[in-house]
C-alpha positions in Angstrom: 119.8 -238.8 -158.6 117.5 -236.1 -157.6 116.4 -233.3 -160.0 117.1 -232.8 -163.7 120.5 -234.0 -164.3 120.3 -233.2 -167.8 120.7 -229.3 -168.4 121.2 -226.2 -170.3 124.6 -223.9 -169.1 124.4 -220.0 -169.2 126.3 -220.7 -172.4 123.5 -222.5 -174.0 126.0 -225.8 -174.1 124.2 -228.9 -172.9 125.7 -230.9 -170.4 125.3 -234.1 -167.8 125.9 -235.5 -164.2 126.4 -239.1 -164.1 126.9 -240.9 -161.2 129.7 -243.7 -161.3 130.9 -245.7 -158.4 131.7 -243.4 -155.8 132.2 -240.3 -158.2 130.1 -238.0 -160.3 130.7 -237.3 -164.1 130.1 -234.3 -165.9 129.9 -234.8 -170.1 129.4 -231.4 -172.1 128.9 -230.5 -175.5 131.7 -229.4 -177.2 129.5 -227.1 -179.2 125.7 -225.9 -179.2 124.7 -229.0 -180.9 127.7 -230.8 -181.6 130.1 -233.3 -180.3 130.4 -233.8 -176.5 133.4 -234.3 -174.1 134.4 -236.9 -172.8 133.3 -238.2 -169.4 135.2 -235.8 -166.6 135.0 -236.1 -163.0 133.2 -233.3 -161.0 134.4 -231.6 -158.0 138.1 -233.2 -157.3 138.5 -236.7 -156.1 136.7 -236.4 -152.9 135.0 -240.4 -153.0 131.4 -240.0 -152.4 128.1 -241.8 -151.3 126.2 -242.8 -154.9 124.0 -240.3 -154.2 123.5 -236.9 -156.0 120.8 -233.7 -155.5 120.9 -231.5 -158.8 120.0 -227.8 -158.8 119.8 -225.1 -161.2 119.4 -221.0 -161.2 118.1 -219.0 -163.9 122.0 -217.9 -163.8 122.5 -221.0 -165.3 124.8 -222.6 -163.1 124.6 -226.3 -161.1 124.6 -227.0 -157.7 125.5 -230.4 -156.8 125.2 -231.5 -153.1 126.3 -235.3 -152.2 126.9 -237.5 -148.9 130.9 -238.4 -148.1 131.8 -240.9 -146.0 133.6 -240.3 -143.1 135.5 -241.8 -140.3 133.5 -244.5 -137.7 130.5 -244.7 -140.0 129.4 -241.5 -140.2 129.0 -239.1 -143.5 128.5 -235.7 -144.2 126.9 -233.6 -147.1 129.5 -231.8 -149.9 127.9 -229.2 -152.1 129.7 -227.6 -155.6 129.1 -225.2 -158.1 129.1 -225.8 -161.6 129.4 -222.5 -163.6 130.4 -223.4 -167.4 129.9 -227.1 -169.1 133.0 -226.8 -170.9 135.0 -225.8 -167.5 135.6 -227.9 -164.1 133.2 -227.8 -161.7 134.4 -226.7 -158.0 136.2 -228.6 -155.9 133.6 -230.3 -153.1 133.2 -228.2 -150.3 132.3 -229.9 -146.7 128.5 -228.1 -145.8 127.9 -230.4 -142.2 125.6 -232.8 -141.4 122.1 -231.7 -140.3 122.3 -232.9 -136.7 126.0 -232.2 -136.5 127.5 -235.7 -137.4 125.7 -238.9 -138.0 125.3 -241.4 -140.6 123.7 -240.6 -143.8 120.3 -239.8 -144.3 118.4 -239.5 -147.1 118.9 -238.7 -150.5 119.3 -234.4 -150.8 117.3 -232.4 -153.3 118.1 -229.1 -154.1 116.5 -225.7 -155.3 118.0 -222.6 -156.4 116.2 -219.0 -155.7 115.9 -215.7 -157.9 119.1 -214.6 -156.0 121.3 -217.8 -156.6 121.7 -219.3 -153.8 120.9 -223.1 -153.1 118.8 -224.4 -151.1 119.4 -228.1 -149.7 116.4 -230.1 -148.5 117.7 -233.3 -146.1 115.3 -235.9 -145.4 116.3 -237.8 -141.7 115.8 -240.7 -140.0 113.1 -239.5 -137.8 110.8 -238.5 -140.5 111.9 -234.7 -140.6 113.4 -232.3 -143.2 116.3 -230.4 -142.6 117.1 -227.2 -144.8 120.7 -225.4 -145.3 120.6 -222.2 -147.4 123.3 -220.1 -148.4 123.6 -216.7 -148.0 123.6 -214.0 -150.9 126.9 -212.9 -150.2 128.7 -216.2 -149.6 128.9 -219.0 -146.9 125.8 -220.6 -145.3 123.2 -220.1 -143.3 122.2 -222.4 -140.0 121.2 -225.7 -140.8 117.2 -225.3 -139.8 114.4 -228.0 -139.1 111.6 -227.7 -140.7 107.7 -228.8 -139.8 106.4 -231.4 -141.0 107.0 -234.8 -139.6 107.1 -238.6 -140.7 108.2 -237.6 -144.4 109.7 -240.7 -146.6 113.4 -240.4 -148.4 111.6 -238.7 -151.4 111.5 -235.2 -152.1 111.2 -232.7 -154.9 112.3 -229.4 -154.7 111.6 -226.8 -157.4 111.8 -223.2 -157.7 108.8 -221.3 -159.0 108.7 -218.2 -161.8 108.6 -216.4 -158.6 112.0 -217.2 -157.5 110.7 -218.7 -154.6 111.8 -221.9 -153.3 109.5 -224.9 -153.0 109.3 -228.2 -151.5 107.0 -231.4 -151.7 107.5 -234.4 -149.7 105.9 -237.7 -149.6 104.6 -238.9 -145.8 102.5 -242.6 -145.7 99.3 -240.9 -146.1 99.7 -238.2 -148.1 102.0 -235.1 -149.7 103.3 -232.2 -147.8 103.9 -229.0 -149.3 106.5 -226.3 -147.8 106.9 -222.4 -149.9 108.8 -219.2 -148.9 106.2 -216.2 -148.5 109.1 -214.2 -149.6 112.6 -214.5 -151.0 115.3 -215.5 -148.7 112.5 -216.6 -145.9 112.5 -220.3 -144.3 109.6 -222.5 -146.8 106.9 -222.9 -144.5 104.6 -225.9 -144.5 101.3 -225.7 -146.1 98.2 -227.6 -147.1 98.5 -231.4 -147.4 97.6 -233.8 -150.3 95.6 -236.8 -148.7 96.3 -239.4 -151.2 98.3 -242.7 -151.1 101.6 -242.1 -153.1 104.0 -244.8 -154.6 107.9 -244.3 -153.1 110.5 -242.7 -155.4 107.6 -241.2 -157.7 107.2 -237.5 -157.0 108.7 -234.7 -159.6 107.8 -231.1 -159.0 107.8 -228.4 -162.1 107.1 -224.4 -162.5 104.1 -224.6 -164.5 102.8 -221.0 -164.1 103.6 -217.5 -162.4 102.1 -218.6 -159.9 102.2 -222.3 -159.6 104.5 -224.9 -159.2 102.7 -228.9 -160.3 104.0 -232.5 -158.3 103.8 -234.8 -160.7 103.3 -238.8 -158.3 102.3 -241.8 -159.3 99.6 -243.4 -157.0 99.1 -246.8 -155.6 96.5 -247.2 -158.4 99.3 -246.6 -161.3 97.9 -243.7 -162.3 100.2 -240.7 -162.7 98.4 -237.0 -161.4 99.1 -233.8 -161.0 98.6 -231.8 -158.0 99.0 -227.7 -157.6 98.5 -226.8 -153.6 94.8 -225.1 -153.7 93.4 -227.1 -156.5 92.2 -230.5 -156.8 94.7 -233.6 -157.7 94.1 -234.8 -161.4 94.4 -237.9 -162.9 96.9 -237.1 -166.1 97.6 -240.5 -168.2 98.0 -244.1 -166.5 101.6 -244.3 -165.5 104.2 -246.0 -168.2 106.5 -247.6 -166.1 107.3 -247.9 -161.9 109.4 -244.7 -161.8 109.3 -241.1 -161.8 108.4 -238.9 -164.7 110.8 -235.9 -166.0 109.2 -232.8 -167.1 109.6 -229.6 -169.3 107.4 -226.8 -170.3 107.8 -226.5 -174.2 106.4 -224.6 -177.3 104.4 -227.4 -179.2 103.1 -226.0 -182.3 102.3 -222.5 -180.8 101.1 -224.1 -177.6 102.6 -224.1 -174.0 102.5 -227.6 -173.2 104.2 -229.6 -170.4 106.1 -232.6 -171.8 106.2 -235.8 -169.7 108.9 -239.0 -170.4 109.1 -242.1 -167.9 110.9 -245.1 -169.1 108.3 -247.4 -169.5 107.2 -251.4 -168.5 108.8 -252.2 -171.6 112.1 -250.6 -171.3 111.2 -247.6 -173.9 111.5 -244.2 -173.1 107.5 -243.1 -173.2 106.6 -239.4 -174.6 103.2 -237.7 -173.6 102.3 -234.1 -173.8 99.0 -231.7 -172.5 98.3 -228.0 -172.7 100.3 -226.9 -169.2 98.0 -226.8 -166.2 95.2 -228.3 -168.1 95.2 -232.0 -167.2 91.2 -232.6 -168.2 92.5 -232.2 -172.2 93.8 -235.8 -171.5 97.6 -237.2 -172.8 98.8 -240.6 -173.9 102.0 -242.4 -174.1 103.9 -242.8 -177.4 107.4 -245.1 -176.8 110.5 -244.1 -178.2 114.3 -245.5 -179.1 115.9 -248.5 -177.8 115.1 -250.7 -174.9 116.8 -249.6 -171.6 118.6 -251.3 -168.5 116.3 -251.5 -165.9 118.3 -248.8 -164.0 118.1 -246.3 -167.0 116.4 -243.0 -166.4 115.4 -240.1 -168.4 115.5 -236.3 -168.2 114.6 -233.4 -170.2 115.6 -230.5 -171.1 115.3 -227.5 -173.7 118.1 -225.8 -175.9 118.4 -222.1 -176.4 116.0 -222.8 -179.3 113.6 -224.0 -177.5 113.6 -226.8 -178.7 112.8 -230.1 -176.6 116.1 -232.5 -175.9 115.7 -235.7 -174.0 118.6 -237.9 -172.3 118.7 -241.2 -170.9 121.4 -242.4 -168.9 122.4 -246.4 -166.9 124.6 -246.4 -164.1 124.8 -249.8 -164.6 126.3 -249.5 -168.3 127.4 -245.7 -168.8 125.4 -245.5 -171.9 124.1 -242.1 -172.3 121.5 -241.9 -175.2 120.3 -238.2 -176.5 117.4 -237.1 -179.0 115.9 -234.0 -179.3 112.6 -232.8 -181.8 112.8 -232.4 -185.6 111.9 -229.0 -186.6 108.6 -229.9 -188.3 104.8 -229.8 -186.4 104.0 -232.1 -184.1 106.2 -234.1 -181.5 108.2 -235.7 -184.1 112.0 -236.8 -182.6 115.4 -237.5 -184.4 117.4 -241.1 -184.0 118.6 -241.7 -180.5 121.9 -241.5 -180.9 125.0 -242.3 -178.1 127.5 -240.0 -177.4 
C-alpha cells in the first residue's frame, strides 16, 4: 500500500485499509477508543489489482485509488471516497488509464489539497508520472504528464501545511521533487537529490509551514532526511529493509517527528528527534511481537494527540494496535489485536 493506511476520520474514530486478495478492507472503531468493527469491504465488489494509493484531507475523509483488471489484459485505475469510519465507503468509480488503456502500471500514490480534491500520481512504464486531479466542484480534470523522466515504481505524495500538493520520486541516480506554486496548479518539477536510493523506501511528511521532509533509505542502510533547498541528513541507521511511517507528535512539550520501521528482527522499531532537526541524533527502541515478513506499520494520532501505531500482514490478517501511555516519555501500552 501507498500512504498511511492507518487514520483518524472527521469523527475522530480511527479506522484501516487492508488489502486482501483482490479486495480492500476497511475496520473502524466502534467508539473513540473502544472496540472495532469487523473487517468490511470498501467500495462494492468491483475485484481489484492488490494494489492500493491512500490519501487524506484535512476534511478528514479517504481517498482510495486502485488498478481493476479489465478485458484482454489491460487495467484501469478506480478511485473512492471514504467519508465516515463507521459508514461505507463509495462505490469504485472508473477514473481511466493514463495513456487511455493499457496494462497496469505502477503502484498510485495519492495527495489531497486545502480544497479536497485528490490528486493521483501514476508512475508508467517509460519512466514518467502521470497526474489526474479532480476538480473543486466535481468530476476530473485531464489526465496530465508530468516532467521528469526515468522515475522507478516508488512514489510519495504528501500535502504540505500549505495545502499544496507535493510529490517525490525515486529515479536510478537520485530523487525528484515536483510542488504546486499555487493551489489547484499542475506540481512542477524542482531541484533533484543526487544520492543513490534503495527501491520501495521513500515516505514524505509535512514537517513545517513551509516544508515537507522524504524520509529514504540509502544504499549504505542509512535512513536520511531530505527537505528540497537543504542538505540531505543522515537520521539513525535504518532498522529493517522497508520504508519508515511518520507522524509529527507532542513529546513531552516538544514537536518531534516520530519514526517506526519494522525491523531486521521482525519488531516494530520506535525512534523520535525534535522535527526538522536531524543533527539532535535518534535511536531505535523495538517494540511488541515479532511480525510476518510482510507486516507493515503506520502511524497515526488521535484527537488527543496522542501517538497510535498499527501494524498489519496481508499474509495473516492480523492487525496489531498500541498507542502511548499518558505519562512522560515515549512509554506505549500492550500491543493488543483487534
Amino acid at each position: 500500500m501507498n500512504g498511511d493506511w492507518l487514520i483518524r476520520g472527521r469523527d475522530g474514530r480511527l479506522s484501516v485499509y487492508q488489502l486482501s486478495g483482490d479486495a480492500v478492507l476497511c475496520r473502524s472503531e466502534r467508539g473513540r477508543g473502544g472496540a472495532w468493527t469487523a473487517p468490511r469491504t470498501v467500495g462494492g465488489e468491483q475485484k481489484l489489482h492488490p494494489v492500493l494509493g491512500i490519501g487524506q484531507g484535512i476534511d478528514g475523509y479517504a481517498h482510495l485509488v486502485s488498478w481493476r483488471p479489465m478485458t484482454n489484459g489491460e487495467s484501469g485505475l478506480v478511485h473512492s471516497a471514504h467519508f465516515r469510519p463507521h459508514l461505507g465507503a463509495l462505490d469504485w468509480n472508473p477514473v481511466g488509464h493514463p495513456r487511455g488503456q493499457g496494462r497496469r502500471t505502477g503502484a498510485p500514490a495519492v495527495a489531497v489539497d486545502a480544497q479536497g480534491r485528490a490528486h493521483v500520481f501514476v508512475p508508467g512504464e517509460d519512466g514518467t508520472v502521470s497526474l489526474l486531479a479532480q476538480k473543486e466542484k466535481g468530476g476530473w480534470e485531464p489526465w496530465r504528464e508530468l516532467k521528469g523522466s526515468s522515475v522507478q515504481d516508488c512514489l510519495a505524495a504528501a500535502t504540505g501545511e500549505s495545502g499544496r500538493v507535493e510529490l517525490y520520486a525515486t529515479v536510478p541516480d537520485g530523487i525528484l521533487h515536483w510542488r504546486q506554486q499555487e493551489p489547484g496548479a499542475q506540481p512542477v518539477l524542482q531541484e533533484a537529490l543526487q544520492t543513490q536510493v534503495r527501491p520501495g523506501t521513500l515516505y514524505a511528511l509535512a514537517t513545517s509551514a513551509d516544508s515537507t521532509t522524504v524520509f529514504y533509505t540509502d544504499v549504505s542502510g542509512d535512513l536520511c532526511a531530505w527537505r528540497p533547498g537543504d542538505e540531505p541528513a543522515v537520521v539513525v541507521a535504518s532498522a529493517g529493509p522497508g520504508p519508515v511511517s511518520a507522524v509529527r507528535c507532542d513529546i513531552d512539550g516538544h514537536d518531534c517527528t516520530l519514526l517506526a520501521q519494522r525491523s531486521a528482527s521482525g519488531r516494530v522499531a520506535f525512534a523520535a528527534y525534535p522535527t526538522e532537526l536531524e543533527s539532535a541524533g535518534a535511536w531505535w527502541t523495538e517494540s511488541g511481537p515479532q511480525l510476518s515478513l510482510d507486516a507493515t506499520v503506520s502511524l497515526t494520532t488521535d484527537d488527543n494527540g496522542r501517538v497510535v501505531a498499527a501494524t498489519s500482514s496481508p499474509s495473516t490478517g492480523q492487525l496489531l494496535l498500541t498507542a502511548r501511555k499518558d505519562e512522560p516519555g515515549l512509554a506505549l501500552e500492550a500491543w493488543r489485536q483487534v
